[in-house]
N, C-alpha and C positions, 0 to 999 in steps of 0.2 A: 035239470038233466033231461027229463023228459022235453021240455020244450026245445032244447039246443038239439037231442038226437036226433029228432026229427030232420031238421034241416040236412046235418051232414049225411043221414043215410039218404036224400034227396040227390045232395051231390055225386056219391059214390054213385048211385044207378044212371045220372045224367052222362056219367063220364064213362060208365061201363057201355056203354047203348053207343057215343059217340065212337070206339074204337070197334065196335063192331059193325060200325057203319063204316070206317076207312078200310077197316080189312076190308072190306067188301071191293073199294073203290081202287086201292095200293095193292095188288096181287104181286106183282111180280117185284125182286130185284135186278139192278141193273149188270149189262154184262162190259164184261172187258176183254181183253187178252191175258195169257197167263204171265207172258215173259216182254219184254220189250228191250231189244237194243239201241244204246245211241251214242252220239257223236257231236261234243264241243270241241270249238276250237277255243282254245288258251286264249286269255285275255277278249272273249266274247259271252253271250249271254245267251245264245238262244243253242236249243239242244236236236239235232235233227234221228227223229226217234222212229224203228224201223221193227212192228210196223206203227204207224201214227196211231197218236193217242186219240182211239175214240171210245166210248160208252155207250151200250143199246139196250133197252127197257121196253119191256114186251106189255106194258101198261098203255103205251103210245097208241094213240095221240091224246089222251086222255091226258088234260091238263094236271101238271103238277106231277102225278101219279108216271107220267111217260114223260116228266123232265128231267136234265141231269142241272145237278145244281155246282157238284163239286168234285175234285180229285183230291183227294190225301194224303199223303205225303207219307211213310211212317219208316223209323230208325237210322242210324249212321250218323240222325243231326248232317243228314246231306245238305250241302249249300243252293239246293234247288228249292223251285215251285210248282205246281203243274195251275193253271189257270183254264178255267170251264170259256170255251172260244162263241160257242150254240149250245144253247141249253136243249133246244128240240134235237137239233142232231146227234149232240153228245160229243160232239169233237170240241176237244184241247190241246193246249202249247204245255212243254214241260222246255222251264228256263231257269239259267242261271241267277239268285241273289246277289251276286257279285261277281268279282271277277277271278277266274279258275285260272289254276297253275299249275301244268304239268308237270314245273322241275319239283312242286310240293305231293302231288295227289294224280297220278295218271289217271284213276278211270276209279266208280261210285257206283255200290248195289245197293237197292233199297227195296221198300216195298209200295206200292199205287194201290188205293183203292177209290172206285166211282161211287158217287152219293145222287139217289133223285132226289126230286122237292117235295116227298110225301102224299099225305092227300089232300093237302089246302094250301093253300098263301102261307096258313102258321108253320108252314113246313113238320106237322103233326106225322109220325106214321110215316119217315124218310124210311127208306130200304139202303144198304150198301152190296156194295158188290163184293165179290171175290177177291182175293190180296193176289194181284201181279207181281211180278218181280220185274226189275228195272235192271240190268249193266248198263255206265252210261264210260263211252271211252275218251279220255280230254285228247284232243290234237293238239302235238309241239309246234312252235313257231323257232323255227331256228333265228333265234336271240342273240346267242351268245358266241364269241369264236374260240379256236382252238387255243390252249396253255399248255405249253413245255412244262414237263415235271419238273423239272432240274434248271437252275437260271442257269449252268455253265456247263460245257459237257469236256470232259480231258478222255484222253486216250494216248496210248506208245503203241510206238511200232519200230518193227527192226529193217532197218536201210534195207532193200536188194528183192522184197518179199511182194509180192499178190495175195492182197486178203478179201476174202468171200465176206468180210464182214469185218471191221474194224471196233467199230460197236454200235448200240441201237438206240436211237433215241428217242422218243414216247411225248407226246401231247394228247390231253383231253378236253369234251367238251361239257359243259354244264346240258346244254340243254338234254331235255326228255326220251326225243326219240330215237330209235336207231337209224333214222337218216341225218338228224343234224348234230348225234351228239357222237357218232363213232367219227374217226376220222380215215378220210380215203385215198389221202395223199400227203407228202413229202416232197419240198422241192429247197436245193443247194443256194439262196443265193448269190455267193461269193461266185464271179465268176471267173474260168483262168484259173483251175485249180486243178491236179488228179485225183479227183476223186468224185463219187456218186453216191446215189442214196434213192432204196427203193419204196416200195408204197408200205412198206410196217419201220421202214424211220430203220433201216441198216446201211451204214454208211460204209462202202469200201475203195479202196484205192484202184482206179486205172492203169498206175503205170508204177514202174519201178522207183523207191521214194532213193534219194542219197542224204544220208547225214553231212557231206563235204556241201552239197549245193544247197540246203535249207535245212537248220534243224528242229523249227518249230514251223506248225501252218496253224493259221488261223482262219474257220469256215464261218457263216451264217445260215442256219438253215430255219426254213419255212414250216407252215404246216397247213392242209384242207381239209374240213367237215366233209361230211357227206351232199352237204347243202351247197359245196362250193365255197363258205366262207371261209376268209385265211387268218391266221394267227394275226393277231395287234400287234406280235413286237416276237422279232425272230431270236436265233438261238446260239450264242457262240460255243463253237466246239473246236477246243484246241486240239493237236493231234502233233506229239513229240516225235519225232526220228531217232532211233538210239542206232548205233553205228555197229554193226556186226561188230564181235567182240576179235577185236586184233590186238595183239600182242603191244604196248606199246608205251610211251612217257604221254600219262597225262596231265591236263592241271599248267602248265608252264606257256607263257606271254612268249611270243616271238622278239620283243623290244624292251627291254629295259633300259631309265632313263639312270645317268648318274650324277648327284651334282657332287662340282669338286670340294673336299674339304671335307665330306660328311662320313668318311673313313669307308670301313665293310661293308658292303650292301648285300645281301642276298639274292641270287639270280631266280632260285624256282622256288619260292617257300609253300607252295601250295603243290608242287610236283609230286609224283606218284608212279609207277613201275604196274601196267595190267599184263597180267600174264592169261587171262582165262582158264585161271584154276589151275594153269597146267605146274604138274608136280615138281617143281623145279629143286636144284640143290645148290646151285652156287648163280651168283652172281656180278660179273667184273661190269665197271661203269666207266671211261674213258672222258675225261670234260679235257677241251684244250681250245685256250686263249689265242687267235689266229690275228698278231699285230704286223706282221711284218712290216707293213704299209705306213707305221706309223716310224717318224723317224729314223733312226737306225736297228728297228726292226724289235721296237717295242720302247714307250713311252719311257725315254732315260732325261737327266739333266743334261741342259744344251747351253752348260758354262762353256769356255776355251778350256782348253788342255791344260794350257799351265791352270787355270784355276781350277781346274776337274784334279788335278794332279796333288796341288796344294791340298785341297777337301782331305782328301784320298791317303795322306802323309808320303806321299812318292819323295825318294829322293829327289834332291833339286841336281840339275847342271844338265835337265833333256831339253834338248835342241827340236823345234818343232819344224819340221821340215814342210808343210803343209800350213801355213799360216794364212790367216785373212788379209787381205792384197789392203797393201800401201804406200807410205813411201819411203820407209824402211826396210818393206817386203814386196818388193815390186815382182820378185819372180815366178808367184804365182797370179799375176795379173793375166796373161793370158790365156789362163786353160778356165776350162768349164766348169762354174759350180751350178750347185743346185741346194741352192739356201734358202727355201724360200717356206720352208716349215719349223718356225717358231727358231730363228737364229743358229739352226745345226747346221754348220759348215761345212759340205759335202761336194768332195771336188770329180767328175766326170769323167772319164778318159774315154772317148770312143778309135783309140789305134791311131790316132792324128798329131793328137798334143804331146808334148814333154815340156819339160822345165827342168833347166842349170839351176843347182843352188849356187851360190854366190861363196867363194873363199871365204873369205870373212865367218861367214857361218859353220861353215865344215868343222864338225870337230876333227880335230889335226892326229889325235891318239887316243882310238879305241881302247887299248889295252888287252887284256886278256877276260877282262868282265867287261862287257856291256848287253844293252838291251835296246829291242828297234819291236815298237807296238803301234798297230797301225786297224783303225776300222776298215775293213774290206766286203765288198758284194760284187761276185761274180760267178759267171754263167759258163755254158760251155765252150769252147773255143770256136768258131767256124770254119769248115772245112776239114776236108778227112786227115789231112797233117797238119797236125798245130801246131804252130811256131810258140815258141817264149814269149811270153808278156811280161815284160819287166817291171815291180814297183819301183824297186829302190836298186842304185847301181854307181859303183867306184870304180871308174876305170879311167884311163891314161887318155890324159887331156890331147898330146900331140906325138907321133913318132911311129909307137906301138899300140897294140889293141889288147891290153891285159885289163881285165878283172880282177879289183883288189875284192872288194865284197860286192856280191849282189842278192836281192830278192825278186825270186821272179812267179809265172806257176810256167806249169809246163804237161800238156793233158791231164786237167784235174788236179795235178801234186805241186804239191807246194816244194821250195827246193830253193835253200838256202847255201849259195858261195862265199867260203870265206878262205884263201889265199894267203897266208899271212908272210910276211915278210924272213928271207934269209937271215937267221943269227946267227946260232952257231954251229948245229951239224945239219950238211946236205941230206936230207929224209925225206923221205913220204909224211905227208900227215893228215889228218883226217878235213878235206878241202870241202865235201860237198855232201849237204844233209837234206834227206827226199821224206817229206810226207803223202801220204796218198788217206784222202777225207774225204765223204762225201759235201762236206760244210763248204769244200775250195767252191765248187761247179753246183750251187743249190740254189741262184742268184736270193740266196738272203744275206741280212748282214751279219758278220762276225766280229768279234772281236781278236786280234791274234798277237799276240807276245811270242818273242826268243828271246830267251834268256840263254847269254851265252858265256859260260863258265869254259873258255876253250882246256882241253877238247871236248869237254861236255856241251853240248845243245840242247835244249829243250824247249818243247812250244806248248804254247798254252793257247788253246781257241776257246771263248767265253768261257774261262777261269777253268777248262777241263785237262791237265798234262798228259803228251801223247809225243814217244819217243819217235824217233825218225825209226825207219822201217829200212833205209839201206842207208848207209855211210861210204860215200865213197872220199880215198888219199891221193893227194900232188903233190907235186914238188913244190916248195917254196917260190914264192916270187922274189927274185932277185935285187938288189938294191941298185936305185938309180936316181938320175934328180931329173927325172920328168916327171911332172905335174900331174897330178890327176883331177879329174871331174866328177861331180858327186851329181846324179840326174835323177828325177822323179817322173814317173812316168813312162821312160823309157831306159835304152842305155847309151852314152854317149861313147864312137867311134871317132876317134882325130887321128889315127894313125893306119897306114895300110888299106887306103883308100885316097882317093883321090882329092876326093871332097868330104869333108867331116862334116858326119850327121849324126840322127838317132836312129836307133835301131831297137827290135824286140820291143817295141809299142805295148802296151798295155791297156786291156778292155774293160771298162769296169769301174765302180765308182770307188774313192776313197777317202778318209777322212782323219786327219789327229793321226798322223805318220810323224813319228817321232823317234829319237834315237838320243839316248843316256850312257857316253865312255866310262868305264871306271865302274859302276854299281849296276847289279840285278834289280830285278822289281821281287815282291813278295807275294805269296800266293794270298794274302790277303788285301794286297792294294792292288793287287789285277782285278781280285772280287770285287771293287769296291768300283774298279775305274768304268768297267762292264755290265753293272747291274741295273735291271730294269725296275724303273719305279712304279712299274703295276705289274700285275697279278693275280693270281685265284690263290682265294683262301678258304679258311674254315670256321665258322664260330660255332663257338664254346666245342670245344677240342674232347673236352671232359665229358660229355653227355653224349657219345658216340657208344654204340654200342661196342661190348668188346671181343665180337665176331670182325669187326669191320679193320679191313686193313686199308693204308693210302698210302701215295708214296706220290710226293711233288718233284717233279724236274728240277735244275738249278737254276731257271729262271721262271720258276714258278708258271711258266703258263699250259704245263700239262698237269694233270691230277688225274689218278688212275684208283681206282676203290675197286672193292672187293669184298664180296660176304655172301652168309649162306641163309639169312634169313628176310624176308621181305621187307619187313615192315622196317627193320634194321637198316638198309638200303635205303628203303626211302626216306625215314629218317637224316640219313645222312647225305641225301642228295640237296635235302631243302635248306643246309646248313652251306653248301657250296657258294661264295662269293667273291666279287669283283672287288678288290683295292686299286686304289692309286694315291700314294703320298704325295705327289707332288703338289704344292701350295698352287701354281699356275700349271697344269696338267691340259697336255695336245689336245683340244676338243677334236672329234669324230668318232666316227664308230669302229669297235673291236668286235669281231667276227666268234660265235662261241660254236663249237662242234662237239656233240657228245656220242659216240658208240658204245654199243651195250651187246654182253654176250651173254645169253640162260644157258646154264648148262642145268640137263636134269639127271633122274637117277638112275643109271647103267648107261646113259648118252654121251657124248661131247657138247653136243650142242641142240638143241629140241626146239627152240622157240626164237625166231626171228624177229628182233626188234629193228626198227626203220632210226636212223639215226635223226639228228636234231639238229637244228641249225637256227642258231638267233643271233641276234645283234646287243650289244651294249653301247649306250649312246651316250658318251662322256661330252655334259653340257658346258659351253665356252664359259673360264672363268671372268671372273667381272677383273677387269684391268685396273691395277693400281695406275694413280698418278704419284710419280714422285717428285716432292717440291724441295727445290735447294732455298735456305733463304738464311738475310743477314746484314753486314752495315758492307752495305754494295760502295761505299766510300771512305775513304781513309785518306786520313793526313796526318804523317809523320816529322817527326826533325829528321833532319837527317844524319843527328847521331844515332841514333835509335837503328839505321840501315847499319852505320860503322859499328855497332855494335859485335860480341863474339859470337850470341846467340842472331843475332838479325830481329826481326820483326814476325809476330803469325801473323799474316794478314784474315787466315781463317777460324779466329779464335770466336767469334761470336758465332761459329756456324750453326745450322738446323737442318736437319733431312726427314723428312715427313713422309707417307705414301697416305691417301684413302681411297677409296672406292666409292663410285657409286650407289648410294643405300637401295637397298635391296631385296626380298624378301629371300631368307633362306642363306643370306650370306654366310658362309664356312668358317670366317673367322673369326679370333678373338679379339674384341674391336672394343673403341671407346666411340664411343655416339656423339656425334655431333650434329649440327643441323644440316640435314642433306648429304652428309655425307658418313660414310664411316672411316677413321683412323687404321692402319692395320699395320701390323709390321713381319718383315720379311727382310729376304737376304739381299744385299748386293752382292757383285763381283766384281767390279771397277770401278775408279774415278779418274778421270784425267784431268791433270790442270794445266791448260793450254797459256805461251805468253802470246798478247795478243800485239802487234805490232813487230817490231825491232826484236831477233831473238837475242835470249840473254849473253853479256859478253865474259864468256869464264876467266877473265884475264881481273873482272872486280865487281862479281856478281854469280851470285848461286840461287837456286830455291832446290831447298831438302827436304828431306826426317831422317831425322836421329834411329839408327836402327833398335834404339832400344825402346820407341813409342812403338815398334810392331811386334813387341815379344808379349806371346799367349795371347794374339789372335793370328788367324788364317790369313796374313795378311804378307803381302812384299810390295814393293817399290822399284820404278826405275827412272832415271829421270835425265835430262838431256837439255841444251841448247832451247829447247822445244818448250818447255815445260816437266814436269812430273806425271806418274802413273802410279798409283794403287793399286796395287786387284789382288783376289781371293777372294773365296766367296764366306763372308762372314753376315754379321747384323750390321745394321744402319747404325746403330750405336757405337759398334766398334768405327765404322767409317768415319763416324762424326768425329773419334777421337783421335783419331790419327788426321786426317786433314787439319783440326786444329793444332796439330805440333808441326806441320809443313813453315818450315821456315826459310823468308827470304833474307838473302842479305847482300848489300852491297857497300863495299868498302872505298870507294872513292864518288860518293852522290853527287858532288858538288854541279858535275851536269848534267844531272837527272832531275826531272820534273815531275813526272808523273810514269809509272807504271800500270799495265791493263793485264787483269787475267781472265779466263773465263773456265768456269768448274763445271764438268759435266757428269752423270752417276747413271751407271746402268747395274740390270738386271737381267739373268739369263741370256747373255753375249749382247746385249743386243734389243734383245725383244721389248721389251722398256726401261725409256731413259727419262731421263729427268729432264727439267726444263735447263735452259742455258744462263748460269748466273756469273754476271759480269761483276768481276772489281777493279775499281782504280784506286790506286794508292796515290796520292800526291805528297811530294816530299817537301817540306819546308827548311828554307834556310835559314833560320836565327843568326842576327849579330849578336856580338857582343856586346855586353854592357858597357855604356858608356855613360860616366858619374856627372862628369865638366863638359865643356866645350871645348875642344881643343881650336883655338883661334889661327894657331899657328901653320892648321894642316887647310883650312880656308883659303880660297883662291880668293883674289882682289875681281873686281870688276874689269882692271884691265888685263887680267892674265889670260890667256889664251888656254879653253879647256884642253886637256890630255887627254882622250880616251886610251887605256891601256887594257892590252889583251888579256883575257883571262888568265892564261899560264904563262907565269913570269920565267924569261930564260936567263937575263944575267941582271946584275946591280946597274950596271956602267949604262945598258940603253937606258934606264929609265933616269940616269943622270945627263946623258946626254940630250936627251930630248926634253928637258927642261930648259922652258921660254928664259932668257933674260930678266926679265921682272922678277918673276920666280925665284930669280937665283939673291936679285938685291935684299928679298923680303929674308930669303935662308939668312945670309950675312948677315943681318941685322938682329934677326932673334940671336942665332947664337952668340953675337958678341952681348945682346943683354944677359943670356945664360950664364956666359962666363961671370961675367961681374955679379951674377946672383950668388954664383958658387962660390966666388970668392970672397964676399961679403959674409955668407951664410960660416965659412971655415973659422971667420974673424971672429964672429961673434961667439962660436963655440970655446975658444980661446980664452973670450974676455967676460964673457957671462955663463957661468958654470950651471947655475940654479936656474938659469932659462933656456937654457939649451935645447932642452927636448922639444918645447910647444917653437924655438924661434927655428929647429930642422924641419916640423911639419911643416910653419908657413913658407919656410924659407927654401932650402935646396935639401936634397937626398944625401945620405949616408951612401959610401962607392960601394959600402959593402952590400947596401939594400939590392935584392932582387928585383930585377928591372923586366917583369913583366906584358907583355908587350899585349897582352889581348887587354889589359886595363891602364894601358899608360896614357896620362893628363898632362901635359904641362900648359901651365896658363903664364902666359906674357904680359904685362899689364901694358908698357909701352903699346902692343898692338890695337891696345880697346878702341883706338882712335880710327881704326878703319873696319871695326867690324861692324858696324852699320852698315858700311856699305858693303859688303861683301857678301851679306846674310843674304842678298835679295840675290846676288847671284848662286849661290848655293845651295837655293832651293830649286833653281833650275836645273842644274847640274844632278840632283840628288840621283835621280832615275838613270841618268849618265852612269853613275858611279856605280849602280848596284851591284852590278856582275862585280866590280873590281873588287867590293866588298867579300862578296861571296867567298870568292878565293882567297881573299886575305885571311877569312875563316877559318876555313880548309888547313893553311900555312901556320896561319896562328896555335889552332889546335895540335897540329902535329910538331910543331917546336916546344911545346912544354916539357919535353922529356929531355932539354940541353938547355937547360936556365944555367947555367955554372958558364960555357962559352956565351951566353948572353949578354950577360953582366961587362963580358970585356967589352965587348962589339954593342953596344945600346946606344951609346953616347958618340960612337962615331958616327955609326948610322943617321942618327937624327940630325946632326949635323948636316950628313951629305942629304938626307931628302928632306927634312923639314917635316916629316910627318904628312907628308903631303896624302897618304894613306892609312889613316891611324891604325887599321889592324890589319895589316900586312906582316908578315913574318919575313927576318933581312937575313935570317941565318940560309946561308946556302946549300946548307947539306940538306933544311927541309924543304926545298922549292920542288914544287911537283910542273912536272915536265911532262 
């Protein structure tokens, strides 16, 4: 212990005496500033500090003792350093560790302290300074650009208005400071637009916006920092137009498409009634279907009259005054039609034309019922006195100028004369019946029926009855035998003028003028003859509210509603729809107009609704083809034509239609490749003869009136050929042209027959292809078992051609050659001796008798047959070798003679009894020289 303590208190005094030697040398500590501010830039490292870091030590120049060794750094864990730059001076750098981020850390306080070097080298006896404080501020580097808050910016506005401000839209910036990170601007893109946008991002409109001329815009806008930099990627801001609130239907298409076949369509199902709240109490809605344009003044069938009549169950016996020009009806060949929409026959008059019916046609006696129904379209008359326009008019062909019936108008009124004839007391009677309608002068088309129950009248204009309004009485027209003229168009004058013409001309179109003696029409088949096959309808009738009243027109194309509850109405606006039944229906467009009245509460009317106006556009349907088809050849006997019944020549027939395949086709079809099968109506077929017309003297083509009972069907048939029509199915067509029978009872010079079958639908509008038949007739001989040797010409006999129709016995003996006659002699004298042989031996051999009359000769009483009589000659066999070879030359000679001898043969079967006497004479005098030639002369066809 003692020896160790020595040393260490040794130490303790060496080390006590050393620091009191550096106090001595180390006086002072070093000095600084108290505060220091300074400034980095972002993503840099050096710090520019104000005032500069320096350090000053009052021990100077005294080494170590007046050096600065170090700065120190203390708290925040700041990412700086201060580094000693002069250790004699005392001046230092304070820098960044790494690299500072203003958008992390704007600005770092810490504290600085200065360190000297002590009093030696061992840096023994350092002094420090005072603690400074440090702010140090980071500078932004504008980095980063401006971002819209919002990817999309919406906004409305109401049509008509100037806004201070539509709305605002905002982008920021990441960076740090308030120059690069506020933003100082706003700019529009888009350019060509009304609208602006100020420096805080408020965008508002320039000018007046309209919802009619755009209802949506679509802008781009920008955006700038303070620093000038611009948005990376700009900003769409939509900006709606809503329409000042007007009264009005919204929600509803100006065009609706219709394809045909697909029944009720709905016109507005999305429609809707805006009233802007206003307090409304009733509300009437008005839809009306505006066709006139189409047809006869709205989409009807465009059969003929007689087949519109047929449909219809109209009595039969109307006379169509107005028929399609031919050569049967030539009298309206020269006036004007206008047919040229889907087969509706519509005849023109512009005050020029007339036309004479033709006698023939005139029914001869009215009676005291008839009926005259005529489609008419007419306008008002021209000029401030308007004369008479006559349709229809009976009056006196030559002499005088009486009116027995006429129809005329006469300003605006309709005005029907009927004069009827002296019977039995000289009276007034009720001559002349005046309507007055707006329908006469409305140029649309009507439908009009009189029905005349004399002396009741009554007129029916599209199925509506409307009594004449004045009646005026004449005197009876007197009885005479001058002729009268029945004119269309106008009225015929032949008497009390110089020159006969027409007069009271007629303006105006008309069409299916017809007139039925003896029977009225019914108010049910005037409905039927007048009815339009389209319309406005309703669906589901049952889910209407039961506020809602409606009431359809009689030709459905106005609908008028009514109610007091909104929603109710509109409900039952979107139930409002287009029909069209017909299978082939007029393509183009029907016209739709809706009015609307608000009435509110204590007002009549409060709120002005703007009417509606749209189109329906009925798409062209797909066209059937109809195909006829079958055995386009025939060959018959020609008993088969003599027959009672005759022959069908169109019993294998077929009538087809398909269509085009097609997406959305309407009907009910069978599928086939390429095409689709459909079926539908006809209204006629004609079976035309094609050549030579038929001669009715021994030849007919018919049907049996009982193949047309329970179908829509009739017949007329002529010299011409046959006619079918009604408008029924293909089916029924089929059946009845297969019961069309022809027949002709004298064939024997007929060879062949041609007809050709044509098939329409809708008058017209599609027919069928043209399907030809030839019939050819065969003439079969008769059976013949043997040879007859006898009826053989020799090689040297000189041929006979004999005419067909044999006129007496005697030429055809006279004009037998000599030879001929030796060859006669000579059979018959073998005959005799056969006969008389054959008698003997019946006589003398009992029990051989029957087999020795077959070989031998006939029984007188046997039936002598002439279409199978044989007699064989044996004496002859000796020249029929040679004679063979002539009478195969001959044969073709002989045919015709055959033929007729056919014809003869057949129709002498029914007088075998006078046969019998006359057989054996006969052979005699010709020899047979025509084996089936019939000699009786009561059947020789001449």
């Amino acid at each position: 212990m003692k020896m160790l303590g020595v040393p260490f208190a040794l130490v303790w005094v060496v080390f006590g005496l050393s620091c009191i030697l550096a106090g001595k040398v180390n006086k002072h500590k070093p000095w600084i500033e108290t505060s220091y501010h300074g400034v980095i830039t972002e993503n840099m490292d050096t710090v520019l500090l104000d005032p500069p870091l320096v350090a000053l030590d009052k021990d100077a120049p005294v080494p170590y003792a007046g050096e600065i060794c170090a700065f120190m750094i203390h708290g925040q864990e700041a990412p700086f350093e201060a580094v000693v730059l002069n250790k004699t001076s005392g001046e230092g750098v304070l820098r960044a560790k790494g690299l500072v981020d203003c958008e992390t850390q704007k600005e770092y306080t810490f504290v600085i302290q200065a360190y000297d070097c002590g009093a030696g080298a061992n840096g023994v006896s350092w002094k420090k300074s005072h603690k400074a404080v440090v702010h140090i501020q980071v500078d932004d580097v504008n980095e980063f650009s401006p971002v819209f808050r919002e990817a999309v910016y919406h906004a409305a506005v109401t049509e008509g208005k100037i806004y201070d401000s539509i709305l605002q839209v905002e982008a920021w910036d990441q960076d740090c400071s308030p120059q690069y990170s506020q933003i100082c601007n706003y700019d529009i893109v888009t350019s060509d637009t009304p609208f602006a946008i100020d420096r805080n991002g408020n965008i508002r409109n320039t000018e007046r916006l309209s919802y009619d001329k755009q209802l949506r815009y679509k802008i781009m806008v920008t955006a700038f920092d303070c620093g000038q930099k611009r948005a990376t990627e700009s900003v769409a801001v939509h900006i709606d137009v809503k329409p000042v609130c007007k009264p009005g239907w919204q929600g509803w298409n100006k065009r609706m498409d219709y394809e045909p076949g697909t029944g009720s369509k709905q016109l507005f199902p999305k429609m809707h009634l805006e009233t802007c709240d206003g307090p409304l109490s009733a509300v009437r809605a008005m839809v009306e279907l505006q066709t006139s344009h189409i047809g006869k003044g709205c989409d009807r069938e465009t059969y003929s009259e007689k087949s519109l009549q047929k449909l219809c169950g109209a009595a039969s016996g109307s006379t169509d005054l107005l028929p399609a020009p031919s050569a049967s009806t030539n009298w309206t060949a020269s006036l004007l039609t206008d047919s040229g929409r889907d087969s509706d026959l519509i005849f023109r008059f512009d005050g020029r034309q007339a036309s004479n019916v033709p006698e023939r046609v005139v029914p001869q006696n009215l009676t005291d019922q008839f009926t005259i129904a005529t489609w008419m379209k007419h306008g008002p008359s021209p000029g401030l006195r308007a004369e008479k326009e006559t349709l229809l008019c009976n009056s006196d062909k030559t002499e005088m100028n009486r009116h027995h019936y006429s129809l005329y108008v006469h300003n605006c009124r309709l005005v029907f004369l009927l004069r009827r004839d002296f019977t039995q007391v000289d009276t007034f009677r009720p001559a002349e019946f005046h309507w007055k309608l707006e329908q006469i002068c409305d140029k649309e088309w009507h439908y009009y029926v009189i029905n005349v129950e004399f002396p009741a009248v009554i007129l029916f204009v599209d199925g509506v009855t409307y009594e004449p309004y004045l009646v005026t009485d004449d005197w009876p027209i007197h009885p005479s035998s001058i002729d009268t003229q029945l004119t269309v168009g106008a009225c015929w004058q032949g008497g009390e003028v110089s020159n006969p013409r027409f007069t009271q001309y007629f303006r105006g179109s008309l069409s299916g003028l017809t007139i039925r003696p003896g029977k009225i029409e019914t108010q049910k088949v005037i409905s039927c003859l007048q009815a339009c096959k389209e319309g406005l309808d309703i669906n589901s009738l049952e889910s209407l509210g039961k506020d809602i009243k409606f009431h359809f027109n009689p030709a459905q194309s106005v609908l008028v509603m009514e109610g007091e509850d909104l929603e109710s109405v509109n409900t039952a606006m979107a139930k409002v729809s287009y029909i069209n039944s017909r299978q082939f229906p007029t393509a183009g467009l029907r016209r739709l107009h809706i009015t609307t009245t608000v009435q509110c509460f204590g007002e009549d009317i409060c709120i002005s609704i703007p009417d509606i106006k749209a189109v329906v556009i009925v798409l062209p349907p797909s066209e059937p083809w109809i195909t006829i088809a079958g055995s386009d050849r025939l060959v018959k006997p020609s008993a088969d034509l003599r027959g009672a019944m005759g022959m069908a020549p169109f019993k294998e027939l077929r009538i087809t239609s398909t269509v085009t395949k097609s997406d959305g086709v309407p009907f009910s079809a069978v599928h086939r490749p390429g095409v689709l099968e459909v079926m539908h109506n006809l209204d006629y077929c004609d079976v035309l003869v094609i050549g030579e017309e038929l001669n009715p003297e021994h030849e007919s083509l018919e049907i049996h009136h009982s193949s047309l009972i329970g179908k829509h069907l009739d017949a007329t048939n002529s010299t011409s050929g046959i006619s079918i029509y009604g408008v029924d199915s293909m089916a029924h067509y089929e059946e009845a042209l297969r019961q069309v029978r022809y027949r002709n009872w004298r064939p024997a010079t007929l060879t062949n027959r041609r007809f050709r079958l044509t098939c329409s639908e809708l008058n017209g509008r599609y027919t069928s292809n043209e399907f030809n038949l030839e019939i050819s007739v065969l003439h079969n001989s008769a059976p013949v078992e043997h040879v007859n040797h006898m009826a053989v010409q020799s090689q040297y006999m000189r041929p006979v051609h004999h005419p067909l129709m044999v006129h007496t016995l005697n030429s055809h003996i006279s004009g037998t050659p000599p030879a001929a006659t030796v060859v006669i002699v000579i059979c018959i004298a073998a005959l005799v001796v056969i006969v008389v042989l054959g008698i003997y031996r019946l006589h003398s051999t009992h029990q051989d008798g029957s087999k020795r009359e077959e070989d031998g000769a006939k029984d007188p009483k046997m039936d002598w047959d002439n279409s199978t009589l044989t007699i064989t000659v044996n004496p002859m066999e000796a020249v029929e070798e040679v004679v063979r070879d002539e009478e195969e030359e001959d044969d073709e000679e002989e045919e015709d003679d055959e033929q007729a001898g056919d014809m003869s043969a057949e129709s002498g079967d029914s007088d075998e009894t006078e046969e019998e006497e006359e057989d054996e004479r006969e052979v005699k005098k010709e020899g047979k020289q025509k084996s089936k030639l019939e000699w009786h002369s009561s059947s020789i066809t001449y």
